[in-house]
Structures are given as C-alpha cells and as structure tokens.
N, C-alpha and C positions, 0 to 999 in steps of 0.2 A: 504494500500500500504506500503509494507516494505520501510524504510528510512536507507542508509548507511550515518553514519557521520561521516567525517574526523575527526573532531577536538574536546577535550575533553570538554561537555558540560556543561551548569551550570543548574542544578537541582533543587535546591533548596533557601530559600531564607538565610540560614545560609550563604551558598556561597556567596552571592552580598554583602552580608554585609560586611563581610571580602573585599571584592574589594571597598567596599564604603570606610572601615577604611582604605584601605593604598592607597587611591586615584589613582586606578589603570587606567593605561594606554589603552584608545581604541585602536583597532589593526584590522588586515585582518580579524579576527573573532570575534572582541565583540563591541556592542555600543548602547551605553548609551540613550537616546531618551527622558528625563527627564518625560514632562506630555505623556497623549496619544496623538495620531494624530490630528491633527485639520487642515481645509482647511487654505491653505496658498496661497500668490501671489508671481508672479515672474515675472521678465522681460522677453519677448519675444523677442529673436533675429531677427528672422524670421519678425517680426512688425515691425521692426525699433527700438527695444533695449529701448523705451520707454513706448511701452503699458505692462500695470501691467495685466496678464491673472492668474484668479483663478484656485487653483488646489484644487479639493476635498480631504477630508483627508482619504478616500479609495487608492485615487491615490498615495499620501505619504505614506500611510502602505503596499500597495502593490510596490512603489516603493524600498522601505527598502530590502521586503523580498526577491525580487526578483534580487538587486544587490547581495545579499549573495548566493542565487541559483543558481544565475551565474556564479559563483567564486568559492571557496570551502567551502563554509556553514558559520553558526556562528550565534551566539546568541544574539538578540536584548532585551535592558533591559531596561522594561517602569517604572518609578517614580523615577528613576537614574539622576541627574544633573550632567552635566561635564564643568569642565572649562578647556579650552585649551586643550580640549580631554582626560581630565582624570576625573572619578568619583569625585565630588564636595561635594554631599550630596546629602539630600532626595529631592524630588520635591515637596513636602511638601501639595499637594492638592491630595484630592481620588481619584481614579478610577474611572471610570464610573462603576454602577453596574454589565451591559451587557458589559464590557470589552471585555471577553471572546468571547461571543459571537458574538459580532459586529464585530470584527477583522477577525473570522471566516466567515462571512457572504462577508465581504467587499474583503477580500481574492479572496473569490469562484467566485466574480461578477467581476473583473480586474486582474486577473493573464491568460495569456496564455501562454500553455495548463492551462487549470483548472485545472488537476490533479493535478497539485504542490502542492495546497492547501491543498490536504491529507496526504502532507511529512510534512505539517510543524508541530511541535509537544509546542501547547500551554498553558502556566499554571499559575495560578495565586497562589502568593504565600504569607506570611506574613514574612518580615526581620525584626532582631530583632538589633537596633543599638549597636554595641560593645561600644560605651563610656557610654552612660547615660541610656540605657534597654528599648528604647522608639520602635513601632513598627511600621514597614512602608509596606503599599500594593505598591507589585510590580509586575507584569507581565513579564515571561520570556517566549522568543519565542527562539524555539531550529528550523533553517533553514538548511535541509542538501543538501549540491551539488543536482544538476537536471543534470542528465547524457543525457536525448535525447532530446539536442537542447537548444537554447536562451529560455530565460522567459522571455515575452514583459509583460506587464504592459498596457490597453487601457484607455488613455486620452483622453476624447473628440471623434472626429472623428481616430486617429491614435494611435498607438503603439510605446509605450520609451521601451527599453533594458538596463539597468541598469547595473552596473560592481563594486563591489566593490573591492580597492584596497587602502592597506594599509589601513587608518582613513577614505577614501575619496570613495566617489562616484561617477562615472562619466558616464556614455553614450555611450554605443556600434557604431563604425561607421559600414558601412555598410557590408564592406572587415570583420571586426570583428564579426560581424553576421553571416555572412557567412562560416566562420568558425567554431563558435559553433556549425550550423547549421547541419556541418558533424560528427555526432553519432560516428561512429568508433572513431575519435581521441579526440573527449572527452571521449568517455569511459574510452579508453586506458589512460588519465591523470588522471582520478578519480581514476582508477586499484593503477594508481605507485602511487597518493598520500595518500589512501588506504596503502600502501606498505610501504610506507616512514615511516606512524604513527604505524606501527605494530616494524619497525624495529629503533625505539626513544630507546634511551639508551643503545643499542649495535653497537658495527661496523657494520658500514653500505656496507656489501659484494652485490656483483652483481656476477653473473655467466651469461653470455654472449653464445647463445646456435647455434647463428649462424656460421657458416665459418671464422677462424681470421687466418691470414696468413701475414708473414714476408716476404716481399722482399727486395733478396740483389742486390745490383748492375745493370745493364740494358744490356742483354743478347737477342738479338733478338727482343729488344723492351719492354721485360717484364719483365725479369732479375730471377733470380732463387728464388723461392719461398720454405718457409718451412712453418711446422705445428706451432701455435704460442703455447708453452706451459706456463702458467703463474709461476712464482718464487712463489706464494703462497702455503704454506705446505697443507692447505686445502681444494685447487684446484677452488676458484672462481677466478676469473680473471679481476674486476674491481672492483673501489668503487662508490657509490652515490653520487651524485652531487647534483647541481639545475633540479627542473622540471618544466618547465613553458607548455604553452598551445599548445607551438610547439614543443618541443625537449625536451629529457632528456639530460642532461650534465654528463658524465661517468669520471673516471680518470682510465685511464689504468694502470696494473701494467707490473714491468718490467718482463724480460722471462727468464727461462730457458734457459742453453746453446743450440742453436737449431743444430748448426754445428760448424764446427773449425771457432772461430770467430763472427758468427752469435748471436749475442745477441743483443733483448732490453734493457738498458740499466739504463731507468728511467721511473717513471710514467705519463704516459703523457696525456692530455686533450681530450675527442672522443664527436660529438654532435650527438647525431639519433634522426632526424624529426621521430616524433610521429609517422608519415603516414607509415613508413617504419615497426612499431613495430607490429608483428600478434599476441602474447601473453605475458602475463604478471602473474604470478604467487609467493607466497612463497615458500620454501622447509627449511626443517628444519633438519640440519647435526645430527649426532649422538648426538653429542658435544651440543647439544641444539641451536646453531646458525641458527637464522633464516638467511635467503639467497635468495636478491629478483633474479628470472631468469627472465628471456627477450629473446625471440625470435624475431630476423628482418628478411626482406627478404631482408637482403644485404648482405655483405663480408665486416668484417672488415681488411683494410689491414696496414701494415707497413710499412712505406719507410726508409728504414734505411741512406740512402743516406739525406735524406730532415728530418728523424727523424723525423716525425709526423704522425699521423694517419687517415685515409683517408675510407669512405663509397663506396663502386661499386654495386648500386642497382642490385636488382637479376631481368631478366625479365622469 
C-alpha cells in the first residue's frame, strides 16, 4: 500500500543521534518512547477513578501509532529517553530481538482498519553517539496520515481513537469521530497539508478558482456587484494560512481598481469549511512558483460597506 507522508522523516540512525546530541524537542510529529512497549496500568474513570485496569503493551504501541494516523503522521523513536519532552539520552537497555517483528504482529492484531499497519514503515537501526563513539539500537517507526476515517485501537471489549497533538495524546470524542469518519474532508486536509509541505520555503500563493465578487453599496437589497481582480502582478489572489481539520484560513489580497472608487483596499482574513472545498491541486507558474489552487462550491464575496469577506454557498 502506497504511504503519502506529510512530514520530513527520520531514516536513519545518524539522524536520532544528532536529535539525541542537541536534546531535541518532541513535537506534533516526533516522540521519543525511550524502552519498547511494555503492559502498563491506568486509572479507570469509568470504575470510579480508583481501579488500576491493565493495558497490554500491543495496546500502547498500537495506541502511539494510531494517535499519529490520526493527525498528520510522525515518527516514533524506540531507545530514545526524554526528559521534559526532549531527547535525554540512550535508554541504555537492548531491544528485544523480534522488535521488529513483534511490533508488526501486534500492529496487525489492534489497529482498525488493519490496513494501516501496511503504511507504517518500520526499521531498526544502529546510532552512533556524537560525544564518546559508543553505539545504541534504536527502532524508528515512520507513521503516515490515514486518509479514510479514525484509526480505533481494540482494548479489551471496545475501541480508543487516539489524536495526537502537539507533545500530547488525547482521545477522540464522539462529535470528533464522526468527523474523521467523513473521507471527503479528510482527504481534502491531507491534499492542503500535502500542499502546505510542497510549498515550505516559498511564498505561500493561493489562487482561488471559484466566483469572488465585490459588493458596493445596497441597491435593491444586493447592491452593485463587480468582478474581484486581485493587485497581485502574478495573478493569485490569496495567501496560506492555518489549516486545521475544519477550515482552511486564506488572507485575501487587496484588488484592482474594479470601478471609479470601487477598490479593496487591504488584505483581509476568509475561512472555507473544508466541506465546501471540491479540489485541491498544485500548478506551477512559469516563474517556477508553485501555486496551491482550491476550488469551493461557494462565492467568495466582498462587502465593502462592512469591509470583510463573506462565503454564499452554491446550491
């Protein structure tokens, strides 16, 4: 199963090292997991916050992978210590032999879909300590986005949905489920962040392919309308923003003189629910400028009156 990954992954163990020597910072995409998995206990709310219930250490490495499949991917780094969330040193005891193996096995028997367990890309490596030359077994798991649908995790009799964010891990509620659940608008967030990581190190241009229109004044109720043409010399018409799991966040640029008087006048803030967006692609100018476009089924409009920018879904 082909695997697309957001985020630039760690390969080898040359790389952890260097993140060991400069005590690097866990993040939305990298953590640290020092030994391998081992059954743990935890308090049960649900019991009254005092019974201790065993979780197998299946269930903790399928919990891991599956908060990163939820999210936008990221790399889990077994024999890594961290203190306060940042790389500490070695974890100083082996691997299990069947590392590999076991993780894979344990994968395939508590992730649902089971498929996932074929994105995730696992390897065991040898890191070499940059101060004294000494050499440490490390296992790195490279987890990438899961585009159709939540990845549950089976505990016991029932199913945890896992979310990793920022250093932290937390738990899908149900409204949250439910939305992963609809394929179209995760795809279309995996598409722009896909998008986002292609477009790292350049201006981040948008070109906006629906309907955008300036209204002046209130004329009959609707007030007189023009075509909106963007002030940029090479014709996109927005910049990139935040993308989160609902909305992308646009900054509009100001316009062209559209009629005597009729101008935007500054760049201003636009939010399009995901739901509304039908394609998402690159295009790449002459100029070599990549350029992410977006097609909605809405009209972006302009109130010049109120100065803000406003969505009128298309039915």
């Amino acid at each position: 199963m082909h695997s697309v990954f957001l985020h630039s992954r760690i390969r080898d163990g040359q790389k952890v090292a260097e993140l060991v020597a400069r005590n690097e910072m866990e993040s939305q995409n990298l953590d640290f997991k020092g030994g391998f998995w081992e059954d743990s206990k935890y308090r049960c709310k649900e019991c009254g916050d005092r019974a201790l219930v065993q979780r197998p250490a299946s269930v903790e490495a399928g919990k891991d992978v599956a908060a990163m499949a939820n999210a936008d991917g990221g790399d889990l780094i077994v024999g890594v210590d961290d203190t306060d969330d940042r790389a500490s040193g070695w974890f100083g005891k082996p691997l299990p032999i069947d590392a590999h193996e076991t993780l894979r096995r344990w994968l395939a028997n508590v992730l649902a879909p089971r498929e996932v367990t074929d994105t995730v890309e696992i390897g065991r490596m040898t890191a070499r300590d940059a101060s004294d030359g000494t050499e440490h077994d490390v296992l790195i798991v490279n987890v990438p986005p899961w585009s159709d649908g939540p990845v549950g995790v089976k505990s016991m009799d029932a199913y945890l949905f896992p979310l990793r964010r920022d250093r932290d891990t937390r738990f899908l509620s149900f409204e949250e489920i439910m939305r992963l659940n609809e394929g179209s608008r995760r795809s279309v967030y995996l598409r722009l962040k896909e998008a986002q990581a292609a477009l790292a190190g350049q201006a981040a241009a948008v070109t906006i392919l629906s309907p955008i229109i300036v209204r002046q004044g209130v004329v009959g109720g609707k007030g007189s309308e023009h075509k909106y043409v963007p002030s940029n010399p090479a014709g996109f018409n927005a910049s990139l923003g935040d993308i989160s799991q609902d909305s992308l966040h646009l900054t509009m640029w100001p316009s062209e003189p559209l009629a005597l008087g009729v101008l935007v006048r500054e760049a201003l803030p636009v939010v399009i629910p995901l739901d509304l967006i039908d394609s998402v692609w690159l295009d790449v100018l002459p100029s070599g400028l990549k350029v992410l476009c977006v097609m909605a089924t809405a009209t972006l409009i302009h109130n010049l009156r109120e100065n803000r920018w406003s969505l009128l879904r298309d039915h």
